[in-house]
C-alpha positions in Angstrom: -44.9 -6.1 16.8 -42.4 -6.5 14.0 -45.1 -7.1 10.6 -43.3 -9.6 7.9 -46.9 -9.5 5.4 -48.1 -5.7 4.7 -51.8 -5.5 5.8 -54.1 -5.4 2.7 -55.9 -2.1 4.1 -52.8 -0.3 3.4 -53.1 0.0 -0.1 -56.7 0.5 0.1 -55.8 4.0 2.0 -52.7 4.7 -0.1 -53.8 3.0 -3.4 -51.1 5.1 -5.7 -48.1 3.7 -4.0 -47.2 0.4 -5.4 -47.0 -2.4 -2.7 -46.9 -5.5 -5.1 -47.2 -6.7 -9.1 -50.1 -8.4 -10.4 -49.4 -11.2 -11.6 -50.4 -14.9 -11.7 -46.6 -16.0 -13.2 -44.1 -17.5 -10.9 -42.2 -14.2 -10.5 -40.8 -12.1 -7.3 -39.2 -8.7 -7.1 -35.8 -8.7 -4.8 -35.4 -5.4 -3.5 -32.6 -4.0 -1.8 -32.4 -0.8 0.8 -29.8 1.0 1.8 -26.7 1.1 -0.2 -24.5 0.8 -2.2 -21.5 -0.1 0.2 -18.1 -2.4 -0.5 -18.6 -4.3 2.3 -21.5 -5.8 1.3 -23.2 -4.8 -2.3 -20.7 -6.5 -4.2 -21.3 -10.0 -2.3 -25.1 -9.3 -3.0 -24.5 -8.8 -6.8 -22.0 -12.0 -7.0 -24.9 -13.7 -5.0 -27.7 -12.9 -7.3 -25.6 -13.3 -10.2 -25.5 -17.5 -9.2 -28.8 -17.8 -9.7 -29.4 -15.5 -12.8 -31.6 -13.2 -10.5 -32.0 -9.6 -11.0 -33.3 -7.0 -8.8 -33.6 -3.5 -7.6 -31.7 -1.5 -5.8 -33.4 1.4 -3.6 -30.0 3.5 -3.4 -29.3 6.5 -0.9 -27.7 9.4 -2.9 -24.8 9.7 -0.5 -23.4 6.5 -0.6 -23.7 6.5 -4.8 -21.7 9.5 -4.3 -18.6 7.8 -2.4 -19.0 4.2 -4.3 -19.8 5.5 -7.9 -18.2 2.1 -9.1 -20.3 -0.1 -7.0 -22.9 1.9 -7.9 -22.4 1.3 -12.2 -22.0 -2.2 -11.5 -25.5 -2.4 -10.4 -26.1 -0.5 -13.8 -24.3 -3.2 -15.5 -25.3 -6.3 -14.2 -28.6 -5.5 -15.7 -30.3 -4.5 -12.0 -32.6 -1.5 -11.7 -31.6 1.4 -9.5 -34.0 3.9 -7.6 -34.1 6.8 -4.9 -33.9 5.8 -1.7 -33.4 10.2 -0.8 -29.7 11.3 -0.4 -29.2 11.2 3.4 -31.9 7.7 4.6 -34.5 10.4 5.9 -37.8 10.0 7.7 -40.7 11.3 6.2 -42.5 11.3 9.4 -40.0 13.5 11.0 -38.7 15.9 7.9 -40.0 19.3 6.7 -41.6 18.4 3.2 -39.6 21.1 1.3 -36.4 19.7 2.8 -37.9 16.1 1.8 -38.2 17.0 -1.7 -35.0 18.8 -1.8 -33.2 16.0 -0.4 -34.8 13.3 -2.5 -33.7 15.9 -5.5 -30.5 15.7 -4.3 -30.3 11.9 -4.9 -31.8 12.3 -8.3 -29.2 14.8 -9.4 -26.6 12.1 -8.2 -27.9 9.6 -9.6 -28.4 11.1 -12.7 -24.5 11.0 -13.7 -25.0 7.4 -14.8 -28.7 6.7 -14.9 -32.4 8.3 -15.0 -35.3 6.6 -13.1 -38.7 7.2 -11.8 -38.3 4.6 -9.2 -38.5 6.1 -5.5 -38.8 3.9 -1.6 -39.2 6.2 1.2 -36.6 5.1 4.1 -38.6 3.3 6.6 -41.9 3.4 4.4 -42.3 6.4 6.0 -44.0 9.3 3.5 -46.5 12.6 4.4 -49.6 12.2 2.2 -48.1 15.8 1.3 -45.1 14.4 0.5 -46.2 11.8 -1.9 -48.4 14.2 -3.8 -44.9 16.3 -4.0 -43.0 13.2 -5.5 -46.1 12.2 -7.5 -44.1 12.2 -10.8 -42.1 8.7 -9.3 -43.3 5.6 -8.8 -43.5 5.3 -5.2 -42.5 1.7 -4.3 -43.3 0.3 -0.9 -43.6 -3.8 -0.6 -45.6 -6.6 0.9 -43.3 -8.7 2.0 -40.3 -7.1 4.4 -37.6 -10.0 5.4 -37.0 -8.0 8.6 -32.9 -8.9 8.3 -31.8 -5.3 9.6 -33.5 -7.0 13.1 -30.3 -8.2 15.3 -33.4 -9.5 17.2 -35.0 -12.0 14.5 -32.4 -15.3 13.4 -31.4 -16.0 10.2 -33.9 -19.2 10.4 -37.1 -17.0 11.6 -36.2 -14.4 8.6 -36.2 -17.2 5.9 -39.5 -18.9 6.7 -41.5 -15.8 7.5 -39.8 -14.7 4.4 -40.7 -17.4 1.9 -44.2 -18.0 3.9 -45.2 -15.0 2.8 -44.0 -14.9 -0.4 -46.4 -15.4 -3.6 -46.3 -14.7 -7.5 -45.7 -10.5 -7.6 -44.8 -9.9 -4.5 -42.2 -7.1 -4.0 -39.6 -8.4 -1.2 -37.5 -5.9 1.1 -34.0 -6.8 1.9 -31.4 -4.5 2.6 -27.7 -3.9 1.7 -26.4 -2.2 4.8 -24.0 -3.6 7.8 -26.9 -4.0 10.1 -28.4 -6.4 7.9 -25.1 -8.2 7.0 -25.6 -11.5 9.1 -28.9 -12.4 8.1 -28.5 -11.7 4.9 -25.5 -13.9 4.4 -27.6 -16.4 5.5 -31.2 -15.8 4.1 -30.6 -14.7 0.9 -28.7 -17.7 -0.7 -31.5 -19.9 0.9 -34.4 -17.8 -0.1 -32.9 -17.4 -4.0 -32.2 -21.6 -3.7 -35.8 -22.1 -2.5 -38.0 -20.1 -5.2 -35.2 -21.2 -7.8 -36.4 -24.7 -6.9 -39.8 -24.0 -7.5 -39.4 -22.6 -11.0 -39.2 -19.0 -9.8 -37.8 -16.3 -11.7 -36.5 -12.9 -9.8 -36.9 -9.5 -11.9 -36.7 -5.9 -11.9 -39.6 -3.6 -10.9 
């Protein structure tokens, strides 16, 4: 069963991730999985751009390596940029050395244009040992995953589940990849128009 609302026990048993803000303001953090790619960053960025939104962008090192310009456009649009590991790897399924190695790989990529502490394992999948390896990021996971990568869920079942389970601090999943790219066409204006409405303001983590 696909899960839109992360269950609270989660970050009762993995309490050093962080899996939303605390916060009583009318705030929401947009993230974004996956890229950068031309076929579909650049509409994200003119998108959130309309509604004075910023967000942040979990980036995988390899595609900042073929689209460096997409990728300092994030940089100066005022967004905030973190690991996303250099080739979209499983944690579940990965050797932790190679892990690390690979998530280091990203950093040293990234590091041509920015620094941050930020990190999203691909899939939300991370080894305890891994974490403790990586311990020196902030780990972000979410509570709130739109579910727009799934050719199986509509644009119109994304947006409600996505703004139903939406509240003040809650970090939101969206992605930036071609799989995504017809749902988020669609969701993403309508979610931004819908929290705008309601006095919402989107920030970075």
């Amino acid at each position: 069963m696909f899960l839109h609302k992360t269950p609270s026990f989660l970050s009762k048993l993995y309490p050093s991730l962080v899996w939303r803000q605390s916060t009583t303001e009318k705030v929401i953090y947009l993230t974004f999985d996956d890229g950068p790619i031309p076929e579909l960053t650049p509409w994200v960025l003119d998108t959130l751009r309309e509604f004075g939104a910023r967000a942040t962008f979990f980036c995988v090192g390899e595609n900042v390596q073929k689209h460096p310009a997409i990728f300092q456009k994030l940089l100066a649009e005022g967004h905030a940029v973190g690991n996303h590991t250099f080739n979209h790897l499983n944690g579940w399924d990965t050797p932790d050395i190679d892990y690390l190695r690979n998530t280091l790989q990203a950093d040293d990529e990234m590091r041509k244009y920015t620094q941050t502490d930020l990190f999203r394992p691909p899939y939300g999948r991370i080894g305890r040992k891994q974490i403790m390896q990586l311990r020196h990021k902030r780990i972000v996971m979410w509570d709130v995953l739109t579910g727009d990568f799934s050719a199986r869920l509509t644009p119109d079942h994304v947006l409600r589940k996505s703004i139903s389970y939406t509240s003040p601090g809650s970090i939101v999943v969206f992605h930036d990849n071609l799989k995504a790219e017809q749902n988020l066409k669609s969701v993403l204006p309508a979610y931004l128009s819908h929290f705008s409405g309601k006095g919402y303001k989107f920030e970075t983590l």
